[in-house]
N, C-alpha and C positions, 0 to 999 in steps of 0.2 A: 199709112194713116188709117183710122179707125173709117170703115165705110159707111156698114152696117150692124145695128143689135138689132137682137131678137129676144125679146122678153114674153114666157109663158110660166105663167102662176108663181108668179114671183111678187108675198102678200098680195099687196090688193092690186096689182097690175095682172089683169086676165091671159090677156097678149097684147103687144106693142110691139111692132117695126119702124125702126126709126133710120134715117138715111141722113148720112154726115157727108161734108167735102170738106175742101180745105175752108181757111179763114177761120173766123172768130164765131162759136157758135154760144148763145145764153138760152138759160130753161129756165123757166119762171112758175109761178103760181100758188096760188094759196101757202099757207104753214100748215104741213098735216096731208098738203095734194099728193102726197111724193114721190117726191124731187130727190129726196135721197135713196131712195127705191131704188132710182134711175143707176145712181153711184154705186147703190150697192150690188148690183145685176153687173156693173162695168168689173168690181173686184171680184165677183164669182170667178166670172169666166178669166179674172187673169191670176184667180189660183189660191185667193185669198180665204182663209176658214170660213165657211157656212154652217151651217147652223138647221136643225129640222125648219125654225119656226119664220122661217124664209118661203117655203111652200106653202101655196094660198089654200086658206082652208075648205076640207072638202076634194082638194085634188091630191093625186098618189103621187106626183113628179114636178117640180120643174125646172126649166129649160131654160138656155141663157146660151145664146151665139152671137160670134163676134166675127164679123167680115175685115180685115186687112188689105189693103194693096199697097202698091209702091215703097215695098218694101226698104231700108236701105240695106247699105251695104253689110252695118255691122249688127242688123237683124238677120239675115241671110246666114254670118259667119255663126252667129250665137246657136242657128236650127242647123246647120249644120254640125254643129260639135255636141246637137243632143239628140240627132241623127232622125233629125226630121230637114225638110226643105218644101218652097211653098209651090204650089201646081202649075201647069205648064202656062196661066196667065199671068203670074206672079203675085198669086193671092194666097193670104193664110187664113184659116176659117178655124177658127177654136169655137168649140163646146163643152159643155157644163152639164150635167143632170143631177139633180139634189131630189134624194127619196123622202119622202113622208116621215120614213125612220132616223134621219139624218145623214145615210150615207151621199156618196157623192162618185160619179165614174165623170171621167174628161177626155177628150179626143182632140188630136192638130189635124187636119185634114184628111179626117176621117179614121187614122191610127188612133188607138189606145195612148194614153199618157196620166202620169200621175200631178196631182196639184203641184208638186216641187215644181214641174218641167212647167208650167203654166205659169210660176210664179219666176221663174228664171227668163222663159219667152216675155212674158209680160213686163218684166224689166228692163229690156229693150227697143219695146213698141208703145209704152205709155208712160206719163211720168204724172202721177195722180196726188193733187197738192189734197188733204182732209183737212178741216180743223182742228186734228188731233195734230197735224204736223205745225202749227204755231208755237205749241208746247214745246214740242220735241228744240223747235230753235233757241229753247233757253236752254238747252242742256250744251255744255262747254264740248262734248264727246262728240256731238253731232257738227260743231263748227269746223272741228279735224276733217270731217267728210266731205265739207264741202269746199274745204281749203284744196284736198287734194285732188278731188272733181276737180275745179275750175283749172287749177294749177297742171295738169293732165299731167297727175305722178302717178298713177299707179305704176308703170313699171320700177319708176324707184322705190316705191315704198315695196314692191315683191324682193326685188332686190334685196333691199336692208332685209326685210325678213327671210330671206336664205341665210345671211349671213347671221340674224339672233338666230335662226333655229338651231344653228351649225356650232354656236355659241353656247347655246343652254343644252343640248345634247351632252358637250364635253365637261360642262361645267358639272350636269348629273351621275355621268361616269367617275368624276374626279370623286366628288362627296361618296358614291358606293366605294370607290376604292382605299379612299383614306377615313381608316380607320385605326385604334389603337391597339397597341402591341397587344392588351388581355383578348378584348375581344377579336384579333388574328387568330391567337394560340386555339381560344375555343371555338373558331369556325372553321381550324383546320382540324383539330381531332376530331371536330362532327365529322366532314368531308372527309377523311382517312378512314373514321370507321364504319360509315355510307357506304364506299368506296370497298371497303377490305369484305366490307359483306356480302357485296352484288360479286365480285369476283372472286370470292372463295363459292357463291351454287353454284358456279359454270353454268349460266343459264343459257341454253339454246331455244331458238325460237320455233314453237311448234310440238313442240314437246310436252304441254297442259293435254291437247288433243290424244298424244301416241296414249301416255300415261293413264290417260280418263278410261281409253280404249282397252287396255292392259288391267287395270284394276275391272273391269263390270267384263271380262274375259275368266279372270280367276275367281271373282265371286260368283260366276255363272258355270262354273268347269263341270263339276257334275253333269247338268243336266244338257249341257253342248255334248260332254261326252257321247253321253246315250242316244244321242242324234247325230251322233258322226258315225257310232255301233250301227245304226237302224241303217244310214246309209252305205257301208261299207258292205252290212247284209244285199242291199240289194243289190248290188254292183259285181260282187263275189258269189254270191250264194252260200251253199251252205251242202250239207250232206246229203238230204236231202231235198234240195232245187238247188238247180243253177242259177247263177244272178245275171243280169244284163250283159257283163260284161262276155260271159259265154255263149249266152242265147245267141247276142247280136255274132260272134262270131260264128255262129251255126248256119243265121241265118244268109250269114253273108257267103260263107260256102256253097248253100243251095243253089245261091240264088245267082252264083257264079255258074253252076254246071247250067241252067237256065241260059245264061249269055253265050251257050254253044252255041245252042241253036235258036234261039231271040236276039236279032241285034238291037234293037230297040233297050233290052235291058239292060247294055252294056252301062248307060246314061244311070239308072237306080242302083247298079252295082258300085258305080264312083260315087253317088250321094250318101249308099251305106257305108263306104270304106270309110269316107270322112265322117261320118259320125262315130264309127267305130271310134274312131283315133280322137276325136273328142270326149268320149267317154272313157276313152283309156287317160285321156290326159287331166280330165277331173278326178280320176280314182288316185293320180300320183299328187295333185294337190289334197287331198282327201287325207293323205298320208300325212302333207306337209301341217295341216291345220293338226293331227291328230300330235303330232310333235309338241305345238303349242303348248298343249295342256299337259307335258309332260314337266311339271313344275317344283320346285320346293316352295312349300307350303310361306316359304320365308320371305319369296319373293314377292309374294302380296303386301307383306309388312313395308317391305323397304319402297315398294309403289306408292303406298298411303305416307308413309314417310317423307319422300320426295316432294309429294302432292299437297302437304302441309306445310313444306317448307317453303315452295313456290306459290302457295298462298298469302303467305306472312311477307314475302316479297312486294307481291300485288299489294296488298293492303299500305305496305310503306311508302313507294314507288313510281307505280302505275299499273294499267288495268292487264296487261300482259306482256311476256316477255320481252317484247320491241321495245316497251313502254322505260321494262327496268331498267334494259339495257343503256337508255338512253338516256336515262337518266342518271345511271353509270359517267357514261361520256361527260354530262354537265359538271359532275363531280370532279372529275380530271381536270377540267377545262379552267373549275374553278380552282382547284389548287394549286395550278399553275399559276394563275393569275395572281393568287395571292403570295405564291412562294415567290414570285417574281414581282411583286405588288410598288418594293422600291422602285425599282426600272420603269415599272407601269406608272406611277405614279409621278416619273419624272419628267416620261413623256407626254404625261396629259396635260402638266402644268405650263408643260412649253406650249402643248396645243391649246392648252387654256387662253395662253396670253398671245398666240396669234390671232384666232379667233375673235377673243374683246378687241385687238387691235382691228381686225377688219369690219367689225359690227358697229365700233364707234365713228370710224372712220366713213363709213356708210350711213351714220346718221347724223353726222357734220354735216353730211353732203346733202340729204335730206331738209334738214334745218333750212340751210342756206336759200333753197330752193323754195323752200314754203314760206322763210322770209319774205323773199321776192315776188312769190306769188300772194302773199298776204297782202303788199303794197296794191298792187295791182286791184286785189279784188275788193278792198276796203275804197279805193277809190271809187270803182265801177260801181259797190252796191251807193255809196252816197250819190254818183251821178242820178242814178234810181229815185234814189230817195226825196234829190231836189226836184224832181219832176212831180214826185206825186206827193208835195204839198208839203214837206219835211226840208226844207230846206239848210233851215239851222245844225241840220244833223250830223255828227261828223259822227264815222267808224274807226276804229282803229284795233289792230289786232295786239293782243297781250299775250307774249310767250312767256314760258319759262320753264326752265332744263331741269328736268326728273331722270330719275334711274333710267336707265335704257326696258324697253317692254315691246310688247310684237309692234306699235306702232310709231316706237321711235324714242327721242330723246324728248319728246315735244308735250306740253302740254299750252293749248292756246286756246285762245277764246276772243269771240270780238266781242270789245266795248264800246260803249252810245255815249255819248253826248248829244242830251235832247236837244240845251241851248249853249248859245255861246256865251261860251266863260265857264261851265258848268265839265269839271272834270269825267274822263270817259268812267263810265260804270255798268257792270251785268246787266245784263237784257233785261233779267228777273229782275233787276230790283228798279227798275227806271220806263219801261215800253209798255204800255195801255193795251189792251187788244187790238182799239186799232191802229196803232202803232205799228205791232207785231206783224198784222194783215200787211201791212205795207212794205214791211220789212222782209216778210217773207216774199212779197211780191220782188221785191228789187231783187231779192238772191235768185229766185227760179228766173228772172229776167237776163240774168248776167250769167248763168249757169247755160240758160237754153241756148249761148250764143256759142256754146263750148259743147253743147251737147248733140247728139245723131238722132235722138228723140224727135219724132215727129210730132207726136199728139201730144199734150197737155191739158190736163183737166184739174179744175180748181173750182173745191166745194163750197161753196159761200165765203169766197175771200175777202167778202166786203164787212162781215166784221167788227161791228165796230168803227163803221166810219160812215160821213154822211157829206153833205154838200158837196165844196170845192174839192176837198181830196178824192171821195167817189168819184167825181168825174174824171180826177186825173186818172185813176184807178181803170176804171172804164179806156181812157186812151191809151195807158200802159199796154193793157191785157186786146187792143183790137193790134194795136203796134207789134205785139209777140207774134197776133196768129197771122201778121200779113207779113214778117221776114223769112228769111231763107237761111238755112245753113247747106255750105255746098251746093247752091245751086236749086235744092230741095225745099217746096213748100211744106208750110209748118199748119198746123190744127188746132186751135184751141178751145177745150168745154168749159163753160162756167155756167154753175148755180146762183143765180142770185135775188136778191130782194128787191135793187137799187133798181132804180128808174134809167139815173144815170150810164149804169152799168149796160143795161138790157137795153136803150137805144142805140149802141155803139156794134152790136151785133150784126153778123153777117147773114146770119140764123137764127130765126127766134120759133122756140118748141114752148109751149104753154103743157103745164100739167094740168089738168084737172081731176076732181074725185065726184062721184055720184053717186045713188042709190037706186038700186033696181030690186026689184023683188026683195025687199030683204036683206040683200047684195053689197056692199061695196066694189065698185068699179074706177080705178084712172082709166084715164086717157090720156096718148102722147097724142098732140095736135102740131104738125108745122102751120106757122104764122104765113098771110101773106100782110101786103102792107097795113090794108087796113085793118084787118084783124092787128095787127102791132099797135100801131095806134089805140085804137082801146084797149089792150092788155096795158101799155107802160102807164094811161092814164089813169086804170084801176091801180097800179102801185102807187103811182102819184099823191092821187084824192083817197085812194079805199072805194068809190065811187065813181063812174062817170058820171062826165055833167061837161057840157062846151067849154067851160073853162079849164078842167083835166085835159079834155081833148086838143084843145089849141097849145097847150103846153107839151102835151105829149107829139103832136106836129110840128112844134119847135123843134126839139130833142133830135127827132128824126133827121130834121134836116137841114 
């Protein structure tokens, strides 16, 4: 559960430390205090797009840390498989930095991480209801999701999508392979005369280099020559001087009769021997290069020749001769495939029609399952919904069977009936906002009891409602953050407006805004009692005054 934030220059919040435990916590205050500051510092740091205009102005950076403890189990497995894990008290510590410029850098305890990994951690550690997610529950796509949450199918629904992927894989292979006699005839003479070109250059690999080598050799000959002359001069001599290669054995004579009677010289005698013998052995490569340049003038032609036709390859192909060769290969590959295309084609149809058979068959099975879990969760959201003031309500899921697609056979959707007698119909066209609030309350209520999610946070789920059903609202949301799954206490944040809401609280944090210098400032304040007391009664009146106060001392207790 979320322990600690740490909010710095994040707009008008300078710095705030804010300390959470379990239970039901509510922030309150002004419209405009904000309170959604708060929410949007909680989505930073769990990965969600920022923005420059999130940095308070006047500062270069800010900063947004989130404390974690008690971790569960399937938070643990999640940082493990993204090869982070939490320190040795069992705590996760994310942060957040947002530049002036916009960028953003992020750390898991103390490593580097990028926002995906923060929004992937954060998927596990928090389950944060906005306003925008009211919307989202009118869309029929999003009912799918929540069918297969509560219903805990993902692994069937991986499943069936092994078996579509395994399906439309063959099904893409069949359509490339069946095709008509014309165009056969004309993609095999492409591919024969592709085919009959790359292996009529005999192209070997490495050969652009020798060739390159060979041509800037013969267009250089001359003037290599007369520098092979200059060095054979020195090496040989000449009529009049000796060249190294005599000197050095002159000297090497001397310098033997020397090593009679010097033993010490015997060591310079073996250093000259082997250079001797090095320079004798550069004078027979001397020879060897001077061969080179014994050339017909023609074989420059047939170089350049070569070299332009191994171009015209490239340019077809690829970028060098691995490139063509290999492209070679695909050619083959394909005209076997097509010369063989009936056989292939007969094999796929059969693979075809396993495949549908095990994809369908897998989304029968699916069906049935989300059936069942449909009854199930259409009940539990109405138990919900009788509670908080909606009693009349009935839910009822609406299937119906479309083409198979990565999620199945299924298209559903749950329909309302506000009152009785009044047929089920779309969310959109029948549920009031606050309605919706309510509705999405019952779903995260009956979802949290299926979920490993510890925290829960919900932005002004009050929405659109007011009296008796706020209140029920208010008992809903303290009933969520005082159960357990597995044994595991649960957390829950809420933004609200409601009086009713914000006395049911375990923890009560007041926003406020101020001006200083020039300055906009909030402040997080944790509440003690009676500070409570006069915040719920300013939601109350707008005002205190003894009769706000005596009411809001109700509420409390």
């Amino acid at each position: 559960m979320l322990d600690c934030l740490h909010i710095e220059n994040i707009a008008v919040i300078e710095r705030a430390d804010i300390q959470f435990g379990n239970g039901f916590h509510v922030l309150t205050g002004e419209t405009g205090a904000g309170k959604s500051i708060i929410i949007d510092a909680i989505n930073a740091v769990l990965g969600e797009r920022v923005t420059r205009t999130m940095v308070r102005t006047g500062a270069d950076t800010a900063h947004v840390t989130a404390l974690f403890s008690e971790l569960s189990v399937w938070s643990e497995e999640k940082l493990e498989s993204l090869g982070f894990s939490p320190d040795e008290d069992g705590n996760l510590l994310i942060a957040r930095t947002i530049s002036a410029e916009g960028k953003s850098s992020c750390s898991v305890n103390g490593r580097p991480a990028t926002a995906a990994i923060l929004r992937e951690i954060g998927a596990v550690l928090v389950d944060l209801h906005g306003q925008h997610e009211n919307q989202a529950l009118l869309s029929p796509e999003q009912h799918m999701v929540y069918l297969d949450r509560f219903g805990d199918l993902e692994e069937d629904v991986t499943q069936y999508r092994e078996c579509y992927r395994r399906w439309r894989q063959v099904c893409r292979e069949l359509t490339a392979t069946d095709m008509d006699e014309s165009e056969k005839a004309r993609r095999l003479d492409m591919l024969r005369y592709q085919l009959d070109e790359i292996e009529a250059a005999h192209v070997t690999v490495g050969e652009t280099e020798e060739l390159t080598a060979r041509r800037d050799l013969y267009r250089n000959a001359e003037k290599v020559t007369d520098l092979l002359a200059k060095c054979r001069a020195c090496l040989y001599g000449g009529e009049r001087a000796d060249g190294a290669l005599s000197l050095t054995e002159q000297a090497l004579a001397a310098l033997q009769g020397v090593a009679r009677h010097i033993d010490s010289a015997e060591q310079t005698v073996s250093t000259l021997q082997e250079g001797l013998y090095l320079i004798q052995e550069a004078a027979e490569e001397l020879r060897s290069m001077t061969d080179l340049l014994d050339f017909d003038p023609r074989e420059l032609d047939d170089v350049e020749n070569r070299l332009d036709t191994l171009r015209r390859l490239f340019a077809k192909y690829g970028a060098d001769e691995q490139a063509v060769l290999d492209y070679g290969e695909r050619c083959r590959t394909q005209l076997q495939e097509i010369e063989f295309s009936d056989e292939r084609l007969a094999a796929l149809q059969q693979q075809e029609q396993n495949y549908r058979r095990e994809a369908e068959a897998a989304a029968r099975a699916l069906t049935q399952k989300r059936l069942q879990a449909g009854e199930r969760f259409a009940h539990a959201v109405q138990e919900q919904l009788a509670f908080l003031n909606m009693a009349g309500v009935t839910i009822t899921l609406d299937r119906q069977e479309v083409p198979l697609s990565a999620t199945g056979a299924d298209k559903v959707e749950f329909l309302m009936s506000a009152n009785v007698g009044e047929a089920p119909r779309p969310l959109a066209r029948i549920a009031s906002g606050g309605e919706l609030s309510r509705v999405m309350l019952a779903i995260k209520s009956v979802l949290a009891d299926a979920d490993a999610i510890d925290t829960l946070i919900f932005d002004e789920i009050d929405t659109g409602i007011s009296g008796r059903a706020a209140q029920k609202v208010g008992i809903k949301l303290q009933e969520t953050a005082h159960s357990t799954t597995a044994g595991r206490r649960r957390q829950v944040l809420c933004v609200t407006h409601l009086a009713q809401i914000a006395a049911r609280g375990d923890h009560h944090y007041l926003i406020e805004k101020s001006v200083s210098g020039e300055r906009t400032y909030t402040q997080v304040t944790r509440l003690d009692s009676e500070q409570r007391k006069h915040e719920i009664a300013r939601i109350i009146g707008g005002e205190v005054t003894p009769a706000t106060l005596q009411a809001a001392e109700e509420m409390l207790t």
